[in-house]
N, C-alpha and C positions, 0 to 999 in steps of 0.2 A: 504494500500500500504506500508503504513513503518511497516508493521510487515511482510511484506514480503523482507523487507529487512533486518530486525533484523535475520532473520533468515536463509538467503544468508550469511550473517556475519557469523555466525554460523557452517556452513556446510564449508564454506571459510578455516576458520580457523584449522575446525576440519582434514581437507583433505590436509595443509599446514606441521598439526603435523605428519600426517601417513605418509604421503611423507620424512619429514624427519627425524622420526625413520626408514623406509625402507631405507632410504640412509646411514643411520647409522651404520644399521647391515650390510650391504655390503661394506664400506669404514673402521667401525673403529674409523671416527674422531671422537674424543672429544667434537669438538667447534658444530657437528652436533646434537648431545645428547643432548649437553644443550638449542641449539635452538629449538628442538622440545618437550623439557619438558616447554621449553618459553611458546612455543605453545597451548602446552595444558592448560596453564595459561589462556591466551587467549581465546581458547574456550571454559572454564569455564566460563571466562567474557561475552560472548559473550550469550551463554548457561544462566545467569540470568540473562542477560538484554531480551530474551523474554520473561525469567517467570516474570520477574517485571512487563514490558509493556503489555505483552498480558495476562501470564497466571490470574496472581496475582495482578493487576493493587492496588489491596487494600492492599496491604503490599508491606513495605519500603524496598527494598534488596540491595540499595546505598549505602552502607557499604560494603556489601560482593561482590558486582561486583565490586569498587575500589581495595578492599583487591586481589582478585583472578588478576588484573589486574598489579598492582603491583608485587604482588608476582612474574609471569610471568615475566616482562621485569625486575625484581632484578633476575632472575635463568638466564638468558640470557646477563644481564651484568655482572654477576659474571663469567657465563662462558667464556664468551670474554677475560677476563682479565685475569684469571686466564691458559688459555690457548693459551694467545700470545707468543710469540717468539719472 
């Protein structure tokens, strides 16, 4: 059951990014770009925590989902900030 949530997460996020790059390319905004490269942060993260848990249970990948997840919410505050008014 929770790898079928790992993986609802997954699809969640991936479908959050497309949504907004398509919003992106029809608006323009800046602060939209940077949230859907967040995103794709995100579904990265999200994307090796099932290969951790389900694919790969025997190899460590806590490192690189932290890192991808990070990364993500630093591209999304940097956009924030950088594109406030």
């Amino acid at each position: 059951m929770a790898e079928a949530v790992y993986f609802l997460c997954f699809l969640t996020s991936a479908a959050v990014a497309t949504l907004l790059f398509r919003a992106y390319f029809r608006s323009r905004q800046r602060v939209v770009l940077w949230s859907g490269i967040g995103f794709v942060g995100l579904c990265a993260n999200n994307l090796l925590l099932v290969l951790d848990l389900v694919v790969v249970p025997h190899i460590d990948l806590s490192l690189a989902r932290l890192l991808a997840a990070v990364a993500g919410m630093t591209v999304m505050t940097a956009g924030l900030l950088l594109d406030s008014d």
